[in-house]
C-alpha positions as CSV (number, residue, x, y, z in Angstrom):
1,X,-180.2,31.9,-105.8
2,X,-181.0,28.1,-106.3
3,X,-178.2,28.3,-109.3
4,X,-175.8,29.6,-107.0
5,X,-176.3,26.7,-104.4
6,X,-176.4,23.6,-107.0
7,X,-172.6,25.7,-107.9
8,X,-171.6,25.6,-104.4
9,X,-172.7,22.3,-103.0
10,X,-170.9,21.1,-106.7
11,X,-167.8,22.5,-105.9
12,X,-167.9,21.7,-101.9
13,X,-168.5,18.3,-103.5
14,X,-165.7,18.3,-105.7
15,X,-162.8,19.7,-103.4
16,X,-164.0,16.6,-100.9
17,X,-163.6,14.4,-103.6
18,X,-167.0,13.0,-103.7
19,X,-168.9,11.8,-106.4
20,X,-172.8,11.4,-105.6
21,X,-174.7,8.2,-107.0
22,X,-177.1,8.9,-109.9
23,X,-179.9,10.4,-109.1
24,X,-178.7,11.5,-105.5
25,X,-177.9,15.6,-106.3
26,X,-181.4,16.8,-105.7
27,X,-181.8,15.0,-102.1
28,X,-178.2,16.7,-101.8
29,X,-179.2,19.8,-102.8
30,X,-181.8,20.3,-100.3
31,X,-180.1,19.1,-97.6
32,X,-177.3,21.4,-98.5
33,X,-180.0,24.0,-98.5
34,X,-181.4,23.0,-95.1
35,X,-178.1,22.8,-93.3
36,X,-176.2,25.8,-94.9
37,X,-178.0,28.2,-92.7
38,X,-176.6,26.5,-89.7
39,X,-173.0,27.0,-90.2
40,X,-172.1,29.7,-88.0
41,X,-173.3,27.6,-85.0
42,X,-171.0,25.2,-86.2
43,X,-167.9,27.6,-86.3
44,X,-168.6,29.5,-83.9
45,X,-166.3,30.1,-80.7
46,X,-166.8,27.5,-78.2
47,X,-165.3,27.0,-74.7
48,X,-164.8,23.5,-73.2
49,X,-168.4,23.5,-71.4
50,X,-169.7,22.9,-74.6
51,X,-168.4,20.0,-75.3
52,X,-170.6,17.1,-74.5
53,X,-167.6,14.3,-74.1
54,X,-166.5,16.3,-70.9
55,X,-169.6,16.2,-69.3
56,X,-170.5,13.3,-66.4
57,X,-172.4,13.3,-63.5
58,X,-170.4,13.0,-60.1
59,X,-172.5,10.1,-59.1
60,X,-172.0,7.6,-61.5
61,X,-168.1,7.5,-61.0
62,X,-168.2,7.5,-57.2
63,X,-171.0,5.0,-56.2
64,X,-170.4,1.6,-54.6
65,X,-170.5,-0.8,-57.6
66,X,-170.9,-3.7,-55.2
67,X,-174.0,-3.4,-53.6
């Protein structure tokens, strides 16, 4: 219900303790709406493969930086 998301994205709002410029809520809002359906890809498990910090190639640590 669109009532129900302007009530959660307000309350998600206010437990961060953010306060939206004038005129801002509506590009919030759909946003909010756009996102929220990607959250259980966001907390769902995950192993350390996933993690894109960990990954490097071989090669670019072990070449000759001198020639």
């Amino acid at each position: 219900m669109p009532q129900d998301d302007e009530r959660e994205l307000e309350a998600a709002l206010t437990r961060a303790g953010i306060t939206p410029p004038p005129g801002r809520m509506r590009g919030l809002l759909a946003a909010y709406r756009d996102l929220r359906p990607m959250l259980p890809l966001l907390r769902g498990p995950r192993d350390a493969a996933a993690e894109p910090a960990g990954v490097y190639s071989f090669d670019s640590i072990t070449r000759d930086r001198g020639a």
